[in-house]
N, C-alpha and C positions, 0 to 999 in steps of 0.2 A: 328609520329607513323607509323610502318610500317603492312600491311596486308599480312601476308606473313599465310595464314592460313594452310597450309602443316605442315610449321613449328610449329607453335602454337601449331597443334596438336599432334604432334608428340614429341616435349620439354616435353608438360606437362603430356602425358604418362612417359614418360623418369625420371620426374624430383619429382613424385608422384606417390606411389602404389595408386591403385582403392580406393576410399573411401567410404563406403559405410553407413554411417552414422555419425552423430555428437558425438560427445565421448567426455568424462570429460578427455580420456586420449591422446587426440589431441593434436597434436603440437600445439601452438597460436603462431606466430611471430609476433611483434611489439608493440611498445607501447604508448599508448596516449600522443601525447606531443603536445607542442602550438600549434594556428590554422597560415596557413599561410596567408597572408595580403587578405582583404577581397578583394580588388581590381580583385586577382589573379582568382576569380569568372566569371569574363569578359571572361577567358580563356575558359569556360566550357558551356555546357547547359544542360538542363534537357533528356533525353534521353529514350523512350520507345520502348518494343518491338511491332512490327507493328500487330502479330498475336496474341496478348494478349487477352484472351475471358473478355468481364465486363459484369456486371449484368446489364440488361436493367428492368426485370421486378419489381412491389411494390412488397419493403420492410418491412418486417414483421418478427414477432417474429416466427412464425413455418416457415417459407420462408426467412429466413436472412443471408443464408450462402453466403459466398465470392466466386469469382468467382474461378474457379479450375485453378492449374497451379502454376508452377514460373518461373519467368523471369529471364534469366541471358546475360549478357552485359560482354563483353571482348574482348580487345585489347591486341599486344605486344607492347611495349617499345624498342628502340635499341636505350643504349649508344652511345652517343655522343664523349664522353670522360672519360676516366675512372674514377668511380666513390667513393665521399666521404660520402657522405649521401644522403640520401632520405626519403621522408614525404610527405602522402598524404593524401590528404582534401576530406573529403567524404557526401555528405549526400545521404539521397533518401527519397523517396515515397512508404513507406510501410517496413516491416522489411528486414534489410539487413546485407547480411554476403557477407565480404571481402574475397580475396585471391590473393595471390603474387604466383608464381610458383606450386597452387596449395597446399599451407598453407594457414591456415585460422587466419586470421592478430586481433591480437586483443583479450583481456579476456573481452571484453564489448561485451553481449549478448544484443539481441531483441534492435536492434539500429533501430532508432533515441529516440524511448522512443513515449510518448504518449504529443502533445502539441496539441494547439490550432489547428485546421488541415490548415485552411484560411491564417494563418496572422504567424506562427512561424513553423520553421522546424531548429532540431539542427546537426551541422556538427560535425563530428569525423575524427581529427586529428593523422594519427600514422605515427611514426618513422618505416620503413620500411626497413631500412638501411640491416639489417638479414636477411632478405627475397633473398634480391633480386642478382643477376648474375654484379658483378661490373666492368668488367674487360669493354675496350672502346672496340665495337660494339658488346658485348654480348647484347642478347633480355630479355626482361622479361616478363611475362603473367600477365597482372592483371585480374584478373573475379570476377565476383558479381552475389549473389544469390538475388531477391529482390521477398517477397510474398506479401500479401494484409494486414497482418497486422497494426494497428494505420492509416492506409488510406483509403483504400479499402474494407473495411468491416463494420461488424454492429456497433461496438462501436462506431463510430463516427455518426452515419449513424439513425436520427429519424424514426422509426414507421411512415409507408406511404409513404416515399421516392420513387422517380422513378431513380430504381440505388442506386446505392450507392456512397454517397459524392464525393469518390476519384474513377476515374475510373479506370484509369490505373497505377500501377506500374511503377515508376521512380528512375533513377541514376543518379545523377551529382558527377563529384570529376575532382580532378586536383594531379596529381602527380608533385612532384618537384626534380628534381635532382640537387645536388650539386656537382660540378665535383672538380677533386684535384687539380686543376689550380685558384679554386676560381669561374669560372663563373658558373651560375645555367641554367639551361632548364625546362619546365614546358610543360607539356601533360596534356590536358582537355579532359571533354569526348565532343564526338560529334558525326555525323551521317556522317560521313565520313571514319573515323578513326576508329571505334567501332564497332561491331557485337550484337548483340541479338536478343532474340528468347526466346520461354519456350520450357523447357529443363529439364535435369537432374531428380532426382529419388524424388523430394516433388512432389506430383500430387495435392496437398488440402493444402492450412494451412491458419490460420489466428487468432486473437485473442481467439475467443470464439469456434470456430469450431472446433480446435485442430490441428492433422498434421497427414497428409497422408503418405507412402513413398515406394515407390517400389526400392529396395536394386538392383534389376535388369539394371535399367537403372542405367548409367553414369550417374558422376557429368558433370554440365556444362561445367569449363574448360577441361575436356574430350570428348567435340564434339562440339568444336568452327565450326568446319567445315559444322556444321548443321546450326549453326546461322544464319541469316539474317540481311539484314542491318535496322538501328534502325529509327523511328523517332522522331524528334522533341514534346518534351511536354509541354504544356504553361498551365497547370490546376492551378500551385502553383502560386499566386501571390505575397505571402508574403515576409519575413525575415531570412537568413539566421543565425543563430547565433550559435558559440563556444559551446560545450555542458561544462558545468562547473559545474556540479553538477545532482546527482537521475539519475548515469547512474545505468546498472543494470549487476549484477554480479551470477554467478551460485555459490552458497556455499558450495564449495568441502569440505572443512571443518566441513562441519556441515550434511554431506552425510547419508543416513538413510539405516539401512540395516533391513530385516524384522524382526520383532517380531515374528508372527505368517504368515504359509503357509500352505494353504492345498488344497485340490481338492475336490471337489463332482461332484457327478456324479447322478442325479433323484430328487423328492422329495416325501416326505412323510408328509401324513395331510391335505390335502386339501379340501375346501369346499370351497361354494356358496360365504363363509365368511374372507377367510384366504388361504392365496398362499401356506400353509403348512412350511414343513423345511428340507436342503438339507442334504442329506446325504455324507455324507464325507468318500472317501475312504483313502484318507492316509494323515496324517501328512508330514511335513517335516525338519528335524532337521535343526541348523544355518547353513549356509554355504554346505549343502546336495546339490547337482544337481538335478535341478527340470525335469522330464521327465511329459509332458501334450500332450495329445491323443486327438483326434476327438471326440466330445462329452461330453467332460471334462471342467470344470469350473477352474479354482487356482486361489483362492482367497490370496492374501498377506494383512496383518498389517503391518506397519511400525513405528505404536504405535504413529506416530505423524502429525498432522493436521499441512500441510504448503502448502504458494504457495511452487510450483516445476516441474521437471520434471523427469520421471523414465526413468530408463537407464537400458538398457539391454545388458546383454553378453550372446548369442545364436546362436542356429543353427540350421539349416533346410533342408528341400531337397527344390532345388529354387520353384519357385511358391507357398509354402504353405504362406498361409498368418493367419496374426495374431492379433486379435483384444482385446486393453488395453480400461478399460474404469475406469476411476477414478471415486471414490466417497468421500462423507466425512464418512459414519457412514454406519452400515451393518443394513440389516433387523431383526426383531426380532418379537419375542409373535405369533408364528407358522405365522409367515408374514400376522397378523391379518391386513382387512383392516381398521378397524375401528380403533387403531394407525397408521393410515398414512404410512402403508407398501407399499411398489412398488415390492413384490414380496418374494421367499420365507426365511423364517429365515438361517441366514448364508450368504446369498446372499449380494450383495453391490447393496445398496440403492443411487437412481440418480433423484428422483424427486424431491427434494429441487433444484437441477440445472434449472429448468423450461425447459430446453430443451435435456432433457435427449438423443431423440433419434436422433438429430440432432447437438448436440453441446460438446463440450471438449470431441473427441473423438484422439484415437489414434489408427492409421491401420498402418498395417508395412507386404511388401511382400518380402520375402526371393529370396536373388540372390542364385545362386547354385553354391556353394563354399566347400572347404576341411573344415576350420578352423570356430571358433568360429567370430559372427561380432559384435563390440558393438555400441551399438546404443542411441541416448534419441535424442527427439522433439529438434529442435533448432530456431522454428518461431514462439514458442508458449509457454503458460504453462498452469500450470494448478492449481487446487485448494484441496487437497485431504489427506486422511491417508490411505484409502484402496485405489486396485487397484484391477478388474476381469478381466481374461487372458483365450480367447480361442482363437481356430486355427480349422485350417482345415485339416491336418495332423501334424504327430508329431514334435513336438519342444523339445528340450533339452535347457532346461534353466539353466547356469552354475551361475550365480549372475545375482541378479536383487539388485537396489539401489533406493531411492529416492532422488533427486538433492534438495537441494531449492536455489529458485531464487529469489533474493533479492537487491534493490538498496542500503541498509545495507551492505557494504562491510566487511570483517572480522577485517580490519584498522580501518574502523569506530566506531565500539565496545565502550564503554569509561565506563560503570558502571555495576556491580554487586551486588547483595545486597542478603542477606542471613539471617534465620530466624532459630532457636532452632522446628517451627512449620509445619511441612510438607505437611501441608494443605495451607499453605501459601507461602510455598514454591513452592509449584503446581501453585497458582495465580499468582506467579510473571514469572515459567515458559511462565503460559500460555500468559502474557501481552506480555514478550520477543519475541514471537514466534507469536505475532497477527502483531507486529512492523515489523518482520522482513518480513512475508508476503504484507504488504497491504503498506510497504511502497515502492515501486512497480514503479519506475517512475515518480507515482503522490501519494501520499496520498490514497490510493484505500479503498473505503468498505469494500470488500470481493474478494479474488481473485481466487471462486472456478465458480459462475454461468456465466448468460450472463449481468453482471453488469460493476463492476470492475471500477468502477467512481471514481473521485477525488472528492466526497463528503466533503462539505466544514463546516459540524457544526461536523462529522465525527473529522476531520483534528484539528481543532479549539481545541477540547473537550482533545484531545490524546496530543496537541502540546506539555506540557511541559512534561509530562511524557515521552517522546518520546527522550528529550534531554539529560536525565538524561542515558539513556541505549545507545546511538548514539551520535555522531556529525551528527547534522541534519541540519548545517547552508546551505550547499550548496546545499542539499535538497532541503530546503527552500527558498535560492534564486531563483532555476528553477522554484518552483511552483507558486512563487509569479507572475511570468512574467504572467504565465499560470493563473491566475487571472486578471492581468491586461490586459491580449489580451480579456477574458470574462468579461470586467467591462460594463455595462451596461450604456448608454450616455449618462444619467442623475445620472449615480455614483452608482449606488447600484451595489452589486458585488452579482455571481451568485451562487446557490444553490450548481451545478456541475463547476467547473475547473480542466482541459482547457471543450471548448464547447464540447459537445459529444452527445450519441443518446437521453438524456434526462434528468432533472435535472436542467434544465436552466431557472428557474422560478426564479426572483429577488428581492433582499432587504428583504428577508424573514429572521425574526428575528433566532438570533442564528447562522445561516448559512451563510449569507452576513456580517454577524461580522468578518468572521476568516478572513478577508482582513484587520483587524487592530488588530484581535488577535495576531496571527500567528506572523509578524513583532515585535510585543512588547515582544514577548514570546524568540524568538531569541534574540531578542536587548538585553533584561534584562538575559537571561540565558549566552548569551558569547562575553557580551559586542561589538556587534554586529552595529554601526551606520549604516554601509552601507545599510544593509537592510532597516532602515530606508529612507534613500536618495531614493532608488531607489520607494521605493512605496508613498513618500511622497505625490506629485503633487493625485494620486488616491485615497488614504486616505483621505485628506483633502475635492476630491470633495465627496467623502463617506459621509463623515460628516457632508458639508453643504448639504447635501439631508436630513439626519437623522435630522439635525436641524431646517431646513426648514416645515419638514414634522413632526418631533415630534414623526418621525417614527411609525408613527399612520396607523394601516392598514387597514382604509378606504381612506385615502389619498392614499395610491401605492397598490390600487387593482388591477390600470392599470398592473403594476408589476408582484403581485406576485400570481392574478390569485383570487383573493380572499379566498385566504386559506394558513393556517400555519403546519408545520411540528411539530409548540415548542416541549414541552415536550417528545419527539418522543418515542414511546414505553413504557411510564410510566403505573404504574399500578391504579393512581388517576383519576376521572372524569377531564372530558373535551378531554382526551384522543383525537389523533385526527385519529392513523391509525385505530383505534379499531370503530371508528364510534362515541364515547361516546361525542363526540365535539355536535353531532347533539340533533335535540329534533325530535319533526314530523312534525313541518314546514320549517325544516332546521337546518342551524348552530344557539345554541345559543345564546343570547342576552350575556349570563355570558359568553358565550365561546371567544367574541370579547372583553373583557372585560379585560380576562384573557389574549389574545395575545396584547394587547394596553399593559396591565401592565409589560409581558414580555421586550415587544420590548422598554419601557423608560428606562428597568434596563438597557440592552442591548445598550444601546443610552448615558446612564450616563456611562458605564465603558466604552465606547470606547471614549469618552472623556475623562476618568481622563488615559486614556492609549495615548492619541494624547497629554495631556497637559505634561507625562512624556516624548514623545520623541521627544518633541519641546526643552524642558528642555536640554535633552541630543544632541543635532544637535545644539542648537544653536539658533534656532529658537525660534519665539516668545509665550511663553506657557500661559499668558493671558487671550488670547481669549478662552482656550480650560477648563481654571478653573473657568472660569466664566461660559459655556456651561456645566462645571457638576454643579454646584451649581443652573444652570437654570434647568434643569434636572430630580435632586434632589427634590429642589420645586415641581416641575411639580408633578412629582409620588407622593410625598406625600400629595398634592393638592387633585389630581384626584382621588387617591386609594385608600388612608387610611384615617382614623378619627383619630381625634387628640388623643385616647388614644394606636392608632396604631394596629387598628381592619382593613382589608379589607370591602371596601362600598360593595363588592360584594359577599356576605356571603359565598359562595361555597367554595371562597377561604379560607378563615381559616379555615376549612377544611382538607386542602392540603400540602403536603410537600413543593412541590416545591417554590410556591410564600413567603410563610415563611425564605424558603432559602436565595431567592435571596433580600429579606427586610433585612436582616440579614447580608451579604455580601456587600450590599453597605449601610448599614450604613442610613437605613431609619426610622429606630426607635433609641430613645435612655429612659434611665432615665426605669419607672415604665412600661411603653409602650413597651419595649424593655424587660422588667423581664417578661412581660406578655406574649409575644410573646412567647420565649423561653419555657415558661411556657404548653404552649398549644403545642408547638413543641415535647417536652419529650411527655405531655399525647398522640398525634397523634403518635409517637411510640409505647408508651407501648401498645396502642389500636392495633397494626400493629402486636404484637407480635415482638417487636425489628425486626421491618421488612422494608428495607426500600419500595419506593412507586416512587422512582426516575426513572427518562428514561432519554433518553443523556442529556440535557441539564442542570436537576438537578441534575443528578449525577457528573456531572462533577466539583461543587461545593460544593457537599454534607459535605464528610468527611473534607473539610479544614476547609470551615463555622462552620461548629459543633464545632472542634475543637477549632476555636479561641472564640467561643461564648460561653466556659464555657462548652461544650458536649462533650468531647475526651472520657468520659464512655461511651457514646452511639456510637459513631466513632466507636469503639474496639469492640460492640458489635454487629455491623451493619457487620464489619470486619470476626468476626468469625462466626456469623449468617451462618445455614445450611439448614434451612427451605427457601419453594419460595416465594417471590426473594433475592435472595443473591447473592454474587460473588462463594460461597463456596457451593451451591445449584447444581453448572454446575457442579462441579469437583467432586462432587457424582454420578451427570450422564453421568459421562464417560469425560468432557472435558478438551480436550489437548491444545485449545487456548481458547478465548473468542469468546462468541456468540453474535448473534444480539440481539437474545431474552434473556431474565432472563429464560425463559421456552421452548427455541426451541426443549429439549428432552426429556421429562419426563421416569422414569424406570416403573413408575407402568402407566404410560397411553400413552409414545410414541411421534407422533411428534408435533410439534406444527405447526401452517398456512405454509403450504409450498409453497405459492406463493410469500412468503417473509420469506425464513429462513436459514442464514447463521451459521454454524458452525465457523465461523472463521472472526471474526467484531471486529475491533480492542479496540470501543470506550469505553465500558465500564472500558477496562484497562487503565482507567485515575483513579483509585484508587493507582496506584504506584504511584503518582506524592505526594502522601498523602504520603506513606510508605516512598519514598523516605525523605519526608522534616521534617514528625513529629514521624514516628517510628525509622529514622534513627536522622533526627535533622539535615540535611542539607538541608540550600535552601542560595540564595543571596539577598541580599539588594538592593532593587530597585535603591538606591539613588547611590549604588557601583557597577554596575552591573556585571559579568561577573567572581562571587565570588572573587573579590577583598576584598569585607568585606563579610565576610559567617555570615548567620544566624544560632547559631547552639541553637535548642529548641525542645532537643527529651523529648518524651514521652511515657516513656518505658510502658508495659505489662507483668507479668509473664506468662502469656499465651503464648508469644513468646517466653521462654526460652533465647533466645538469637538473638542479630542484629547484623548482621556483612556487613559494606556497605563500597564498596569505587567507587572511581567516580575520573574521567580522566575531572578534569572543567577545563573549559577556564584560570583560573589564576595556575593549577597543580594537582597534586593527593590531596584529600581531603581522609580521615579516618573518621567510624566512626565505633567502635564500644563496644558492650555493652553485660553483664549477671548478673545475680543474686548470691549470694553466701548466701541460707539463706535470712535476708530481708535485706542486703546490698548489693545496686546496685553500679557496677563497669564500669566504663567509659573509655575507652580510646580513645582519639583521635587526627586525624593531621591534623593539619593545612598548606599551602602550602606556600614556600619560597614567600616573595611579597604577601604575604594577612593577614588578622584580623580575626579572629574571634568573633564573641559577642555572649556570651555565657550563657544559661538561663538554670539552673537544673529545673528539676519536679518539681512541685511542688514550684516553685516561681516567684516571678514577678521580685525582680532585677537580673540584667545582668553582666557580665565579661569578658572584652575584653584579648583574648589571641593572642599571636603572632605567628609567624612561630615556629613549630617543633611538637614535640609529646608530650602529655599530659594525664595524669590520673586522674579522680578526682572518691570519692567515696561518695556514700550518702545512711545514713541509712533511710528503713522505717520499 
């Protein structure tokens, strides 16, 4: 590498107009392709800037912001020999964006993603060969922006910290050139060769914080001449690994342009009681040029709740500056505060964020230019459908858009499904749109507050519905790692993966499962072993801990703190965020009672899940059917009376425990009509209501179904009373929420110390519509729809299903309407698969082959 910093500087003015923001309509040159030999690492080291501010004081939720700044690292390059390709290996410490002469390398946004912070950091590999100046002794610029993102900030970072986990921002990469004569050259970074410094126009960003950006200053590689030489940094100790999956992409495609714009300007109505409501002075038609003034509020709709990031094309006179603040939902009821207002009706509501006045914030200061400059967040996102926009002098806003950003890539897509019912068609919207958000890197909760975790009974609950609308296998490989780097050394696997600022309580039922869900869920959806192989050795010690321990949560109190999540959010006793777990000397006697009976169901299907893909590996499946059959025993020892009553009267009762007796198969004969029995009256009592929170619901509609209740399924389905799925999309929602009631119309918000607009879990009710309103699911024993289960169960309420689906063995069809009371079937099968095929209404079956098919059946 040569330091020839005149020239650096002077190339990359040369070679690059001024950039003054990130833009959807940015060049990206290069493209991800294999990592080069890990060896080629030895070439490289970690690299930081020397003047980089870090946070020394405690960390805390009103106190948790990242340190200010970004760091950018650049060298030139000068061939060797004239060049035939070139590929460079990259990781870093915090988020990072590439550039080659001043292009920004790469459609992989918010790199490296979110892992373990300790023990895994993933490298990105790009062909670079388009970038770069090939001729022999031509120079080339590489520069790197790197903020505190996934390192250097809260999300890693526990409540009470001194600092934050990751101090400083780091670069490591190794470029490799291949010359035309055959031989290669390789350039690493180092403190020799490299420059950095903070620099350039981000002043703020980080996860939760948002992004700063003064348009005035230079980008980095525009003042290498300012940089300083770099130091050495030794914080990462861990692993370097290929990113192969849950990178994360900006969804140009799926780009959002407003619904509604307006401006106010005052309010009116106020009292002791209620922030009042703003007054609006002008609309703004589609595509109108928005002009916002000093004092002025513009408020945008985009009509759609998604992770993203908004993108702006504007102008200004330099220095004015301009402040974006996302939210999910706007105030309302004369911004009464007794619904949970933050201010006045009209206005965009941001206390469901917890850190309204510190966190997912977007500032942006105007350089002083002729022309329009566009702009959106590039070290960040956000969570939101609204958006409120003021400045300090005038702005002309010619388009504004919303981005979503999503490790859902638009290739990855595989299934659609469609209903005659438009209320269900909304639910299925909303499930696509909760996936496409939270699946995020990692599996995420919610990706609008200061959360955004890989929540693992979350993860678990969503898994299969999640593969039905995506290829989520190499998702899922990344995540898995990101569980086993948080596997706990006696085996129980953690609440939250990868580690992060909180979450990491272990072996708690439901949530330490999705470390043998997840795998099985994969395995069986796209005939998938590897997955298996690689979590095998952590699985296995899973399950001699669950068997050892009878996963009884007085034995791993050490663990899990003595306390459970189960039914998380339900609306039955024993409840646990609600308090209802407690009595007044504490937790219940029933309420341990209740997480004991949980955690054996929990304990019995993650063995007959370990005995299936011993089965399929090759391995010895034995030991793992005889541990459900111990299991088995055990629950129905401990829990039930022999006519298949719970010892613990509460529970029958309740929906949930009834569910999960039902699903594995702990009652049969008389015991099991009784059960059932008492299941429908606990409905009809409910008001066809169900009573479920993650964990039962995640069970709910299939159990029902196969146990003789698909009328109650369909009824639970179209149910509009609370709680329901069809309850939210009365009050406005565009995805799925955490709560069944996070927004009421006639009474406002729900606990907003805990309330997301945007939770993917409860849309594990597709996994049902998928398999029993459409009729496709796969055959454990074939997995990977090599033999398709096809057993719909149609509704005239749905008017009509219309589903196809991109599976592992090809396009599968399915679809259906009425004519009258004769129902019409068509469907496909894919070249190389079976189908076994069950009409309504009966119990034998009918193996179809490859092609298309119609069958008709009167009722």
């Amino acid at each position: 590498m040569k330091k020839n910093l005149a020239y650096i500087l002077a190339a990359s003015i040369l070679l690059t107009p001024t950039v003054y923001g990130a833009s959807s309509k940015d060049k990206r040159s290069g493209t991800l392709t294999d990592p080069l030999a890990d060896s080629l690492w030895n070439k490289s080291e970690w690299i930081s800037a020397k003047d980089a501010p870090i946070v020394t004081h405690v960390v805390t939720d009103p106190d948790g912001r990242a340190a200010d700044g970004a760091a950018w690292f650049a060298a030139t390059v000068t061939n060797g020999k004239k060049v035939k390709s070139a590929r460079w290996m990259t990781a870093g410490l915090g988020v990072y964006t590439l550039y080659v002469n001043g292009n920004i390398i790469g459609q992989e946004v918010l790199k490296p993603g979110f892992t373990h912070h300790g023990k895994t950091k993933l490298s990105f590999t790009y062909d670079v060969t388009d970038a770069i100046q090939r001729k022999a002794g031509a120079e080339n610029i590489l520069s790197v922006q790197v903020t505190p993102g996934w390192w250097a900030d809260k999300i890693i970072t526990p409540w009470g910290t001194e600092g934050m986990i990751g101090k400083k921002v780091a670069f490591r990469g190794v470029l490799e050139l291949t010359y035309t004569d055959g031989t290669t050259e390789c350039f690493g970074t180092n403190v020799s060769d490299w420059k950095a410094g903070i620099a350039g126009p981000v002043k703020h960003a980080a996860i939760f914080d948002g992004e700063e950006y003064d348009a005035r200053e230079l980008q980095g590689f525009e003042t290498i001449g300012k940089l300083g030489t770099p130091e050495k940094n030794t914080e990462f100790k861990g692993t370097i690994f290929p990113s192969n999956g849950a990178e994360i992409y900006l969804r140009n495609d799926l780009a959002l342009t407003p619904e509604r714009a307006y401006i106010w300007k005052g309010v009116t109505g106020q009292s002791d009681d209620a922030f009042g409501k703003v007054v609006i002075s002008k609309e703004f038609r589609k595509g109108e040029e928005i002009t916002l003034q000093p004092g002025e509020t513009l408020v945008i709709d985009f009509g759609q709740n998604c992770a993203a990031v908004p993108e702006f094309e504007f102008r200004a006179k330099g220095g004015t500056k301009l402040n974006c603040r996302p939210a999910e939902l706007l105030n309302d009821g004369n911004g009464s505060k007794s619904r949970g207002m933050d201010g006045p009706e009209g206005s965009c509501h941001r206390l469901n964020l917890r850190v309204p006045d510190t966190g997912m914030l977007l500032d942006y200061t105007f350089a002083d230019t002729k022309g329009y400059a566009t702009y959106h967040p590039e070290c960040t996102f956000y969570g939101y459908r609204f958006i409120s926009v003021t400045a300090d002098d005038e702005v002309k806003i010619k388009s504004v858009k919303s981005i979503p950003v999503s490790s859902i890539a638009e290739n990855l897509e595989t299934g659609t499904i469609t209903t005659g019912n438009d209320m269900v068609n909304k639910l299925i919207s909303n499930t696509l749109w909760g996936q496409r958000s939270n699946y995020l890197s990692v599996p995420t909760d919610c990706p609008q507050r200061n959360e955004r975790l890989g929540w693992t009974a979350d993860t678990q609950v969503f898994s299969e519905t999640g593969t039905y609308f995506a290829d989520t296998r190499r998702f899922f490989h990344k995540w898995m790692r990101d569980m086993r780097d948080s596997q706990h050394e006696l085996g129980g696997f953690p609440g939250v993966a990868p580690l992060a600022q909180y979450g990491n309580e272990m072996t708690r039922l439901g949530w330490s499962d999705a470390g043998v869900i997840v795998p099985w869920v994969v395995w069986k959806q796209f005939d998938d072993t590897s997955i298996i192989d690689e979590n095998w050795s952590a699985m296995e010690k899973y399950l001699n801990h669950l068997n050892e321990t009878k996963f009884d949560h007085y034995a791993l109190r050490g663990e899990n703190g003595n306390y459970q999540w189960a039914d998380w959010l339900s609306y039955e006793p024993l409840e646990s965020c609600s308090g209802r777990m407690n009595g007044p000397d504490g937790i219940l006697p029933e309420t341990y009672d209740y997480w004991n009976y949980l955690s054996a169901c929990y304990w019995l299907m993650d063995a007959e899940m370990m005995r299936d893909m011993a089965a399929a590996t090759g391995r010895d499946s034995r030991r793992y059917a005889d541990m459900a059959k111990e299991a088995r025993a055990y629950i129905q020892g401990k829990f039930l009376t022999p006519d298949g009553k719970f010892k613990t009267d509460i529970l029958n009762t309740m929906q949930t425990p009834a569910l999960f007796a039902l699903k594995n198969k702990l009652v049969d004969g008389k015991a099991k009509e009784d059960m059932i029995s008492r299941l429908r009256k606990n409905f009809a009592e409910h008001d066809n209501c169900l009573q479920t929170g993650f964990l039962g619901t995640s069970i709910l509609m299939q159990t029902l179904t196969e146990n003789g209740m698909a009328d109650i399924a369909y009824e639970l389905l179209f149910q509009r009373k609370n709680p329901s799925w069809l309850y939210s999309i009365d009050n406005g929602a565009t995805t799925i929420w955490e709560r069944w009631n996070s927004y009421m119309v006639d009474q406002g918000m729900g606990p907003q110390g805990m309330n997301s607009f945007n939770h993917y879990a409860y849309g594990c009710v597709a996994e049902w519509m998928w398999e029993t309103m459409a009729g496709i699911s796969t055959d454990v024993a074939n997995p990977g729809f090599k033999k398709i289960i096809m057993k719909p169960i149609p509704d005239k309420r749905l008017g009509f299903v219309k589903a196809e689906y991109d599976s592992a063995a090809g396009k599968i069809k399915s679809q259906w309407r009425y004519d009258g009371d004769k129902w019409i079937w068509n469907f496909t099968v894919p070249k190389g698969a079976v189908a076994e095929v069950t009409l309504p209404g009966e119990t034998s079956s009918k193996e179809y082959g490859p092609g298309n098919h119609s069958v008709t059946k009167q009722f």
